[in-house]
N, C-alpha and C positions, 0 to 999 in steps of 0.2 A: 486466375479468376475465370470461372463460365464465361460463356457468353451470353447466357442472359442475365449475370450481375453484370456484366458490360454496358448493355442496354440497359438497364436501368439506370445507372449513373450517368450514362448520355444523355438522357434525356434532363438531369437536374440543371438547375440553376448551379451561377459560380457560389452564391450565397447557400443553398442549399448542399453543395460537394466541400465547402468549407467546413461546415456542420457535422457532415458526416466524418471527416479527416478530425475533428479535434474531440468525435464521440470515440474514433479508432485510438487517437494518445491517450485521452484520461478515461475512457471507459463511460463516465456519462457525463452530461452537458445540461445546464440547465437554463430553462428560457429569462432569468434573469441577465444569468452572464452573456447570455449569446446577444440578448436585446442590449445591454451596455456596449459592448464590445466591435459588434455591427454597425450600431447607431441605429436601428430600427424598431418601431414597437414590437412589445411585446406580442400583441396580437399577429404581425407579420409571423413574429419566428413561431408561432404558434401551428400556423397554415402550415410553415415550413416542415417543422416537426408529422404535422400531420398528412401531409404529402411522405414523407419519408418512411411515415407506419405503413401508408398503405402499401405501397412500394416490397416491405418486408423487410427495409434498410433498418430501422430502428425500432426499439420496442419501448410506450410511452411509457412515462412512471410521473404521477403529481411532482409537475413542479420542474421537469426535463422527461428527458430521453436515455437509452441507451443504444451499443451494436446489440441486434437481434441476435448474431452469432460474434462470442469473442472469447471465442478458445486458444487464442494466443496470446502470449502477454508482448506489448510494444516493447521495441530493441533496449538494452541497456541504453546506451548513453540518450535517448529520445526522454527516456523517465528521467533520468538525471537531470535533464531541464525542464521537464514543465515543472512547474508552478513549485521550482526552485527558494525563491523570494517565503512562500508560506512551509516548504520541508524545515528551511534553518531555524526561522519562527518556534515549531512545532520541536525544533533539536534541542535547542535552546531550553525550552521549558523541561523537557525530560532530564538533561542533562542536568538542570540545578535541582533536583530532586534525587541524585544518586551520588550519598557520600563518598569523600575520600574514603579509602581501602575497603572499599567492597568490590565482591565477587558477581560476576553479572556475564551473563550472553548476550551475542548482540548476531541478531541475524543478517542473513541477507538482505539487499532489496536499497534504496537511491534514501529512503527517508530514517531507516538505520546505520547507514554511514554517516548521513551526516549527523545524529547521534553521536558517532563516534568521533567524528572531527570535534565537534564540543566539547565532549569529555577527554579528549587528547590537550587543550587549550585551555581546563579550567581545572583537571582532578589530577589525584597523582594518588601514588598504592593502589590503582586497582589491578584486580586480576581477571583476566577477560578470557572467556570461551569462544569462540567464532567459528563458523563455516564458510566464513569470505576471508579469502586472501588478500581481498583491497585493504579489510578491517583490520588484519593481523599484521600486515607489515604498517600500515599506518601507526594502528595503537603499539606497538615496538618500539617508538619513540620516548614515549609517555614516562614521564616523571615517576620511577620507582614500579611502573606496571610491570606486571608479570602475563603471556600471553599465552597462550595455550590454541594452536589450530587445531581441531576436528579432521581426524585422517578420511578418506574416502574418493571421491573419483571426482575431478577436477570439469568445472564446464566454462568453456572457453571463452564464452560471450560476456559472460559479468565475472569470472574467477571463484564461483559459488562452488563447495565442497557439497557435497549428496551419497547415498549410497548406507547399505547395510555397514559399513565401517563407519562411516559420521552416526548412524545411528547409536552404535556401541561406545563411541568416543563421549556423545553427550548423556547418554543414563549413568556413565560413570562418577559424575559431578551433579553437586546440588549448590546451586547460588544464590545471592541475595537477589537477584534481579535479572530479569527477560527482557532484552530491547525487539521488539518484533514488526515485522510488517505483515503488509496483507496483500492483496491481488485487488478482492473485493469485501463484498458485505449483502449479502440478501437483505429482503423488506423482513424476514422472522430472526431475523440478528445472527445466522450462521456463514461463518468466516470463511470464504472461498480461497482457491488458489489455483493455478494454473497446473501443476505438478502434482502427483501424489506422491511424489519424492521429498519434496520440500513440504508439504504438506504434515508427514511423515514428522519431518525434524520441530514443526512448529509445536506440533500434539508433546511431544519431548521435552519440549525444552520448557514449557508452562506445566508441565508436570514435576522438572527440577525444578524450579526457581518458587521462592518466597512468594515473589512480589513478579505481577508479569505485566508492562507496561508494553501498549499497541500504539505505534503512533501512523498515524496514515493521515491524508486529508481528504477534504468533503467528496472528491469525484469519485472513491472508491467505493460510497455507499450507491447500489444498483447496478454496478459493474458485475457483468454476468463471466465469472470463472468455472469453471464445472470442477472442479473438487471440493468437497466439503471437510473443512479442518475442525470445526468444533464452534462453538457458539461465542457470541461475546462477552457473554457472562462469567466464560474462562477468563478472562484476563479482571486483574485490577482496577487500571485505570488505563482511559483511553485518551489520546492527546493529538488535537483537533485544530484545523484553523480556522475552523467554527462549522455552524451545528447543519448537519446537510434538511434538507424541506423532507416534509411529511411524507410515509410515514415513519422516517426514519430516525427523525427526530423522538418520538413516542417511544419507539420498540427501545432505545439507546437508555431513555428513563427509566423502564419495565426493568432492563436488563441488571440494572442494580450497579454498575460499572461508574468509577469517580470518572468525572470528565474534566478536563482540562483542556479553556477555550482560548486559543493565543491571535485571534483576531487585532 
């Protein structure tokens, strides 16, 4: 970190470096949840918020905030807890939506695994594509599955497969179904990501599949990724633990995409 993002965060309040730590795990924070959460009005986190643009720490969007800069994506296991409780929610309903013995990919990322823990616990014949090694030896288990890994170059931090080899492993196959995640979501509905690697695999794999189901939750709409993967309106349907504030709520309706709300 400079030293003059040093200084700047010196000078915040605990309540204000709180803010900015839980805009750095989900990407954006919204003055609902931060006033519930705090215990202070709305109007305080308001101040807060706007002390924090000026700053250059956050950049506002109706209804919350985001990091000004958030070219990294937060650690593996950090995503794998937040907002845990609304991932299995959001698992849950995808997973009763994909019959026994179908053929389906399930990508990387904390809110498609646990897709696949559901589907290991409720389905049995299916045949599963994947570029996560968490995903592949879990679903192994699975009643009659049949599992197929994505060959390619292995990364350490979450066990995600990547690389021109994963690339050719998935145009090989066409499946009934895409389990997908996301990074972020612009205000004009196009699907960000941290990687152009993964990136790469996601344009792929909504290109095989029937049917291509995104399931992520509300903090990733304004989360700023700098690669662009493709719109929302690529995918089918979107699976939600409900609907994020203006204008993102609008653009999600325009986009023509079923939603499915597990509030």
């Amino acid at each position: 970190m400079s030293a003059a993002l040093d200084s700047r965060h010196e000078s915040l309040s605990d309540r204000q470096q709180a803010i900015v730590e839980r805009a750095k795990v989900g990407g954006f924070v919204t003055v609902e949840q931060l006033s519930e959460s705090m215990n202070v009005s709305s109007q305080t986190i308001r101040r807060d918020i706007a002390r924090l643009c000026t700053l250059g720490i956050l950049r506002r969007y109706h209804g919350g905030a985001s990091l000004v800069s958030n070219s990294r994506n937060a650690h593996y296991s950090t995503r794998q807890a937040t907002l845990w409780d609304q991932k299995v929610r959001i698992a849950k309903a995808a997973a009763a939506r994909i019959p026994d013995g179908s053929s389906l990919f399930i990508d990387i990322g904390t809110t498609a695994e646990a897709v696949a823990r559901q589907l290991l616990d409720t389905k049995k014949d299916l045949r599963v594509l994947t570029t996560s090694l968490s995903v592949a030896s879990m679903m192994a288990a699975g009643e009659g599955f049949e599992v197929t890994m994505a060959g390619g170059i292995v990364r350490l931090a979450d066990l995600a497969v990547f690389g021109e080899a994963a690339l050719e492993s998935l145009n090989r196959y066409k499946v009934d179904f895409s389990i997908l995640g996301i990074s972020g979501v612009d205000a004009d509905g196009t699907l960000l990501d941290f990687d152009t690697r993964e990136a790469s695999l996601v344009r792929v794999a909504i290109a095989n599949s029937r049917t291509s189901f995104l399931v992520t939750d509300h903090t990733k709409f304004g989360r700023a990724a700098m690669v662009k993967v493709g719109h929302l309106s690529l995918v089918n349907a979107l699976f939600l633990d409900r609907m994020p504030d203006a204008p993102y709520d609008d653009m999600i309706q325009q986009s023509g995409v079923v939603v499915h709300l597990v509030e």
